[in-house]
C-alpha positions in Angstrom: 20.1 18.6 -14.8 19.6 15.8 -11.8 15.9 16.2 -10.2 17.3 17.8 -6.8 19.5 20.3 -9.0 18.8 23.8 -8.2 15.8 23.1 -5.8 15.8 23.4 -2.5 17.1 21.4 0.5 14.6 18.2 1.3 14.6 15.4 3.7 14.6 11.7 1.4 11.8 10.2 0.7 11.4 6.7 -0.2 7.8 6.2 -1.2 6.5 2.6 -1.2 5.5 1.5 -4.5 6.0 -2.5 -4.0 4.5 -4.7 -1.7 5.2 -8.6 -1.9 2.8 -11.1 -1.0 3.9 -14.7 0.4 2.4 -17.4 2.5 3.3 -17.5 6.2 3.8 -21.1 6.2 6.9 -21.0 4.2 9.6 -19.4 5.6 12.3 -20.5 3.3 9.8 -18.7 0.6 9.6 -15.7 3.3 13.3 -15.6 3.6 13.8 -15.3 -0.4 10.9 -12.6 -0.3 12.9 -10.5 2.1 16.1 -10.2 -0.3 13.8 -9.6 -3.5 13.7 -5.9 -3.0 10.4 -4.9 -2.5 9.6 -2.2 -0.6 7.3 -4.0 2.2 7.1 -8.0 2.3 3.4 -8.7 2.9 3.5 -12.0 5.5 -0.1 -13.6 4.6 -1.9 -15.6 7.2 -5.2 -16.0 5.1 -5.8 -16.9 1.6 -2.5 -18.4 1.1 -2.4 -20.7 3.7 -4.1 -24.0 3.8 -6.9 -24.6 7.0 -4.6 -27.1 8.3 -1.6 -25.0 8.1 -2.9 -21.5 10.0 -1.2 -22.6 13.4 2.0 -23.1 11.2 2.6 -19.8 9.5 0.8 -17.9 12.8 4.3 -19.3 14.6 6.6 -19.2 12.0 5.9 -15.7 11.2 6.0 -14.9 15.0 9.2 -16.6 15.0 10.7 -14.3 12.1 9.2 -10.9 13.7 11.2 -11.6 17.1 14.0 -10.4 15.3 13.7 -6.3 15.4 14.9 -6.5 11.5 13.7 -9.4 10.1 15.1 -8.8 6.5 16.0 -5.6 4.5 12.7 -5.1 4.0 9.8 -4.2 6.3 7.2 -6.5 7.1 3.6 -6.5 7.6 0.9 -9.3 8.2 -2.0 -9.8 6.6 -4.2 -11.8 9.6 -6.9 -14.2 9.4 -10.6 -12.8 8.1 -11.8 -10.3 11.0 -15.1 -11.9 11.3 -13.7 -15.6 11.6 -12.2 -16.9 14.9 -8.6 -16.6 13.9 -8.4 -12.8 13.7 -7.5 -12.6 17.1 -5.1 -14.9 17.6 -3.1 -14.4 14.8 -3.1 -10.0 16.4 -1.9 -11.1 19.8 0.6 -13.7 18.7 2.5 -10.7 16.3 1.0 -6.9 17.3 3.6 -7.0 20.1 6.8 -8.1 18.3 9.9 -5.9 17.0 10.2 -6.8 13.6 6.3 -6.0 12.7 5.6 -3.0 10.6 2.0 -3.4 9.8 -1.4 -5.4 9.9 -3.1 -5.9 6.7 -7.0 -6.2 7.6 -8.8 -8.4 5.1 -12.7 -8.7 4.5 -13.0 -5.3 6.0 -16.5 -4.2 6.2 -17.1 -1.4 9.0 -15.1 0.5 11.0 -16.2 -1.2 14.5 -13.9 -4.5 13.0 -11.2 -2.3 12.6 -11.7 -0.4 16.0 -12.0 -3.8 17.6 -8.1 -5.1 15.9 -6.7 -1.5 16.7 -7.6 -2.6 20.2 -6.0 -6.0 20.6 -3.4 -4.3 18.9 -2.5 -1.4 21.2 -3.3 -3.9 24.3 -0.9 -6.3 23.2 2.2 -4.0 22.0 1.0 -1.7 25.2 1.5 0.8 22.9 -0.3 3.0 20.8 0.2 2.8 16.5 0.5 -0.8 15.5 -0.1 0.5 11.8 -3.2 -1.0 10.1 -4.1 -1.4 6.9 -7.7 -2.2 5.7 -8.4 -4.0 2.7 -11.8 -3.8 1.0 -13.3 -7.0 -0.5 -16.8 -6.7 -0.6 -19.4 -4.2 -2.2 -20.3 -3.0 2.1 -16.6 -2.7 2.2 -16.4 -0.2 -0.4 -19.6 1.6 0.4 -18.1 2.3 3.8 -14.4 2.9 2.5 -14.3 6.1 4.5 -15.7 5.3 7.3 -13.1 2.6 7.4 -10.4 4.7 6.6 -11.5 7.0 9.3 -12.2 4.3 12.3 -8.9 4.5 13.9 -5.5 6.8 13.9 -4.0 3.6 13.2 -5.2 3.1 9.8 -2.8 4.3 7.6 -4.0 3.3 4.1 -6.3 1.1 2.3 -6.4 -1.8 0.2 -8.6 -3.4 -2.8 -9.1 -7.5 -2.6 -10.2 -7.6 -6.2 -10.9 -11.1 -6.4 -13.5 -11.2 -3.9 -14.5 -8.1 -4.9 -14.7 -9.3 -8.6 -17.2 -12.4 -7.1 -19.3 -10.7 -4.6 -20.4 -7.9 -7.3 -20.4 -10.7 -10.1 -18.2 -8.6 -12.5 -16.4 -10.1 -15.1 -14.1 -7.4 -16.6 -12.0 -4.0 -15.8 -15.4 -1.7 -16.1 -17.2 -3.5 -13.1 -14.5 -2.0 -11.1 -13.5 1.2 -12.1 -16.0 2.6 -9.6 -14.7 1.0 -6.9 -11.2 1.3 -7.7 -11.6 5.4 -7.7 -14.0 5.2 -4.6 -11.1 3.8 -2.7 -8.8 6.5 -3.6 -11.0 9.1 -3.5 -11.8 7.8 0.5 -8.3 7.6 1.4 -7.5 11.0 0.4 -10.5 12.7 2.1 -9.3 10.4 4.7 -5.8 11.9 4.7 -4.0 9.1 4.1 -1.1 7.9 0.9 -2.7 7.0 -2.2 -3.8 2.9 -1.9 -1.9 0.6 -4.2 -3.3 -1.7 -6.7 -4.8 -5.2 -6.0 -2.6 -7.8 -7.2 -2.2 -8.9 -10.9 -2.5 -12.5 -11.1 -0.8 -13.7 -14.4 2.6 -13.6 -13.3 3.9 -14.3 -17.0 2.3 -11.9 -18.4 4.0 -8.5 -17.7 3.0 -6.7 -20.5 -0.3 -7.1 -19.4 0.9 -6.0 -15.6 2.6 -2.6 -17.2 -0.2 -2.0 -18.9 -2.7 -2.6 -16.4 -0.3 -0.6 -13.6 -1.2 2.2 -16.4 -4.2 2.3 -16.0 -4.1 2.3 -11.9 -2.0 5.0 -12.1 -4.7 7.4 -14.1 -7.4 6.3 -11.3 -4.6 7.9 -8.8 -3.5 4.4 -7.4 0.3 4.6 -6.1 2.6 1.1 -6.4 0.7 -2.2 -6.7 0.9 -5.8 -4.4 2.6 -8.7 -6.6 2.6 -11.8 -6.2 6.0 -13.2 -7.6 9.2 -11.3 -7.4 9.4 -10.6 -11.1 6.3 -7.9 -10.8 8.9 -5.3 -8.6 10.5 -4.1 -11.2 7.4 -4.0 -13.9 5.0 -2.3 -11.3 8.3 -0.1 -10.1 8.5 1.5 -13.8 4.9 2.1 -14.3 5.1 4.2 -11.2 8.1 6.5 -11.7 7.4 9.7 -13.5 8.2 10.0 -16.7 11.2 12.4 -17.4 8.6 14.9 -18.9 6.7 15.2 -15.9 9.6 15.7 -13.5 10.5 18.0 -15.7 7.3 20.1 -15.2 7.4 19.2 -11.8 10.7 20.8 -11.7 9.4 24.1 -13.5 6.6 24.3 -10.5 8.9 23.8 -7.2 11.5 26.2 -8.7 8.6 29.0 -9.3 6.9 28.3 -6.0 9.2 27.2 -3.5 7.2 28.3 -0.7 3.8 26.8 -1.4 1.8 30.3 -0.8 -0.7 31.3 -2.8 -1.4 31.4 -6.4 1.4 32.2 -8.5 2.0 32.6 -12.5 4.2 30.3 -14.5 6.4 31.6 -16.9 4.3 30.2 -19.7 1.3 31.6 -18.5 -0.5 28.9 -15.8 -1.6 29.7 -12.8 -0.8 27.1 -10.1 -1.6 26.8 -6.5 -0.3 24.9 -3.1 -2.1 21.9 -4.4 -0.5 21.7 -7.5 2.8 22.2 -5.8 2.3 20.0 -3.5 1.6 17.2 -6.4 4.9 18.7 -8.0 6.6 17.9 -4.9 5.6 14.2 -5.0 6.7 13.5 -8.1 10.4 15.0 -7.6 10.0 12.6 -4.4 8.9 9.6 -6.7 12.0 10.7 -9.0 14.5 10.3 -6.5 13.8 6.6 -6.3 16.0 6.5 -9.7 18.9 7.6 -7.5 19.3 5.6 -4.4 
């Protein structure tokens, strides 16, 4: 039995599991990043690009957002830090152009910083909804996760910067950051918003180490990861597809509560509600991705 067989009528969903970083200041690189086939190419401004090279990528990646599809995939930017004196710049020089689908915020650490880019944002585009995307590197960051996920309508999700993260708590190994790993996805969904994605994995050789550590995200409630290299997409794409026993249980729940009211028994005696249906819902979504 397919996973739409016998349930009811939906709209597709495509559910971003994949974002790609690359550095601004190589558009031949940018270029190749758009035909990979990740779900969002992630245009970076910051870490990736050298001092002397800012006013560079800032044009180049104007350049390629003047085009209202700039590739097959969508396309966000990750500006400059928002407490350095490039933050701005690098908003007004893309916020208002057609081929942008997102701001990544780095070094978030309150929600007045990200009040302050919605702002630029919205005055720029002279519109309302640039979509903005937080990312937490710093142990204020993380204490303030929902505050930051609350500051504006036009966050839409958060982030984890791990390796900043990693420094500024002075942890070493996976434990140091479980906390703040489930912190940020416990804020985003009080917050209302998707599930965040992983920080990326650095090793890009080692994908055994990737799948197994896109495990683990997954059990924190992570959804899809940031890579680095191309050859992550399909590692972190598997690691996040149900497994063919849970759409099958996800399956069993949709067909027995179609209408997400109330409490209902299972046949084999469990008693689910609209949350759990709900949750079943998601993962026939995620399934689908198998199809198209």
């Amino acid at each position: 039995m397919s996973v739409s067989e016998e349930l009811p009528a939906r709209s597709p969903v495509r559910t971003v599991l994949t974002w790609l970083y690359v550095p601004g200041d190589r558009p031949a690189v940018v270029a190749r990043a758009l035909a990979a086939g990740a779900d969002v190419v992630l245009v970076d401004l910051e870490d990736a690009v050298a001092p002397d090279r800012k006013a560079y990528a800032r044009d180049a990646t104007a350049e390629l957002l003047a085009d209202p599809a700039p590739g097959p995939s969508p396309v966000h930017v990750r500006i400059n830090a928002l407490d350095g004196p490039l933050a701005e710049a690098d908003v007004r020089a893309v916020a208002g152009l057609p081929g942008l689908a997102g701001l990544r915020l780095p070094k978030a650490n309150g929600p007045a910083e990200v009040r302050r880019v919605a702002g630029w944002a919205a005055a720029t585009a002279g519109r309302e909804g640039v979509p903005l995307y937080p990312i937490l590197e710093s142990a204020l960051g993380v204490e303030r996760a929902y505050e930051i996920a609350t500051a504006s309508p036009a966050v839409c999700g958060l982030a984890l910067g791990e390796a900043d993260l990693r420094a500024d708590l002075g942890v070493y190994d996976e434990a140091g950051l479980a906390w703040p790993r489930s912190r940020a996805v416990v804020a985003a969904r009080a917050a209302g918003l998707a599930p965040p994605a992983q920080s990326v994995y650095a090793d890009v050789r080692d994908l055994d180490g990737l799948a197994a550590s896109c495990a683990r995200g997954r059990a924190l409630g992570f959804l899809g990861r940031a890579a680095i290299h191309p050859r992550q997409l399909p590692v972190i794409e598997r690691a996040y597809l149900p497994t063919a026993a849970e759409v099958r249980a996800a399956r069993d729940i949709v067909l027995a509560a179609p209408t997400d009211e109330g409490a209902l028994a299972l046949p084999d005696g469990r008693f689910v509600d609209a949350a759990v249906v709900a949750g079943a819902r998601r993962t026939l979504d995620l399934a689908e991705r198998r199809r198209t």
